[in-house]
C-alpha positions, -999 to +999 in steps of 0.1 A: +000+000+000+026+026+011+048+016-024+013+035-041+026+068-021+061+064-024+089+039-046+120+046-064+102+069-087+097+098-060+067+103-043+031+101-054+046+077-084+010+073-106+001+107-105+003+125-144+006+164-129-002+174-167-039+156-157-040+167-126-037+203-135-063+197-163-090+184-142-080+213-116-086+236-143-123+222-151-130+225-116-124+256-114-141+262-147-175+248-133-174+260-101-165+297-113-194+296-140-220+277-121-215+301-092-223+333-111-253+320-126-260+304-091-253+342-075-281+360-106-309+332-105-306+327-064-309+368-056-342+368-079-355+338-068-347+347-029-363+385-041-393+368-051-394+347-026-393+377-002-411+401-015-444+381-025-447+368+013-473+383+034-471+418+048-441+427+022-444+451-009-452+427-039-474+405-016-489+379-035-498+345-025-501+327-060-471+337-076-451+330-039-468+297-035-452+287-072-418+303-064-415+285-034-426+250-045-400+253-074-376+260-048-385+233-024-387+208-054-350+214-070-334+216-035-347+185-019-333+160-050-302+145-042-277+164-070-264+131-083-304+118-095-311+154-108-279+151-131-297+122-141-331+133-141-321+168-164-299+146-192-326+154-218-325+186-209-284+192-207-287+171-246-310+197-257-291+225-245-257+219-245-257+186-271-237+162-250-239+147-217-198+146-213-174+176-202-174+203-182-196+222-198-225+199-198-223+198-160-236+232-157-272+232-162-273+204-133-247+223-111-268+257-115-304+241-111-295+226-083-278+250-063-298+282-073-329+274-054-308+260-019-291+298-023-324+317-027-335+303+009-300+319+021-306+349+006-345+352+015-334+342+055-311+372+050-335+393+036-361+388+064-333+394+095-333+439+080-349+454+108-384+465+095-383+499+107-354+507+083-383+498+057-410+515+070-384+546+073-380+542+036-417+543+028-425+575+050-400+589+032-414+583+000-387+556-018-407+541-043-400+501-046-373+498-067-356+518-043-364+499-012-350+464-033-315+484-042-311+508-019-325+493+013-335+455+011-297+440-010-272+471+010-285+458+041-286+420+037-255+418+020-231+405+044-257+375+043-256+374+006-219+365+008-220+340+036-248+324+018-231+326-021-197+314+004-216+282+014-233+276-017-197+275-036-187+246-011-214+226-018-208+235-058-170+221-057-182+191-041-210+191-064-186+189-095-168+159-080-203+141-083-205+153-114-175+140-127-182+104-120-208+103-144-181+119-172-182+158-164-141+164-160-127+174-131-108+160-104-136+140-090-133+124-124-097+121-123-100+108-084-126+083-099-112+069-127-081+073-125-078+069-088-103+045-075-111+021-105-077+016-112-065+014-078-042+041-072-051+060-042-022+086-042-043+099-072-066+100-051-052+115-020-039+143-042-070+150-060-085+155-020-061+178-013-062+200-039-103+201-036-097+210-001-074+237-010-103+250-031-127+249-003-105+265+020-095+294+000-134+300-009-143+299+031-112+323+038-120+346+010-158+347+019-153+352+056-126+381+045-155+400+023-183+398+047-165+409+076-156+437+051-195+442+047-208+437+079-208+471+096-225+458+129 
């Protein structure tokens, strides 16, 4: 076992570095693209969400009651049987089920509505007075959403969009065993079917790099933002 990790060749003898910055690369490449689209369709959704509830400026209980069950829906299915479930889908729009690119409908769908609930609890903790404040001064709505509602609950958009991106990067190592790229891919394939675990080991670490440089640059920009 320990021969896997270390021989006369040097250490970490089966991994290809050329591969494993490849796959590195298209986890980035998912995570980055999946996480802006993730960042526009969760702030609309978690807007909606908000605003439509009882008591807030856009109340309305048909169009919250369909915003919220399309939310529910996408965040309860496990994101390995909603890759599956959307391949139709990812054919039709992408035309192939294999690379990193055709991960993203999957990666977006399914982590959009789990951020909108972020972003709607962090909506709901701005004090109400500052909105009522807003209203007897006369800000019409689309001033109370820009100026008032997103300023203040920023600092909870971030931790939210810094938690969502997590789950995203392990997201595209699930992807990758059913042929997305990546290094959940490479740890897969190259690692675990053909039984070389320092591929492995090394493909962990560098994910856990990832995750810790997201959490230290999202705790860094909403301690910027959070004036309390």
């Amino acid at each position: 076992m320990f021969e896997k990790f270390y021989n006369e060749e040097g250490l970490f003898p089966n991994v290809n570095w050329d591969n494993m910055w490849v796959a590195t690369e298209e986890t980035l490449y998912m995570t980055a693209i999946a996480l802006i689209f993730t960042f526009i369709f969760g702030v609309l959704l978690g807007l909606l969400l908000f605003l439509t509830e009882s008591g807030q400026i856009w109340q309305n209980k048909a169009i919250n009651f369909i915003t919220a069950l399309f939310v529910n829906v996408f965040r309860s299915i496990p994101f390995i049987i909603l890759i599956v479930l959307l391949i139709p889908f990812t054919r039709s729009l992408v035309g192939t089920m294999l690379g990193p690119s055709a991960a993203l409908p999957a990666l977006i769908i399914g982590a959009a509505p789990f951020y909108a609930r972020m972003v709607q609890i962090g909506l709901r903790e701005i004090d109400k007075g500052v909105v009522e404040a807003s209203k007897a001064m006369g800000a019409s709505n689309s001033q109370i959403v820009f100026k008032v509602l997103l300023p203040e609950s920023m600092p909870a958009i971030v931790s939210g969009i810094t938690v969502t991106a997590i789950a995203l990067v392990s997201y595209t190592a699930m992807a990758g065993v059913i042929g997305a790229g990546g290094l959940g891919d490479l740890a897969f394939r190259d690692g675990f079917q053909r039984n070389n675990p320092d591929i492995t080991f090394v493909a962990t670490v560098i994910v856990l790099i990832i995750v810790f440089l997201l959490q230290m640059l999202g705790d860094y920009l909403t301690n910027k933002l959070d004036k309390r």
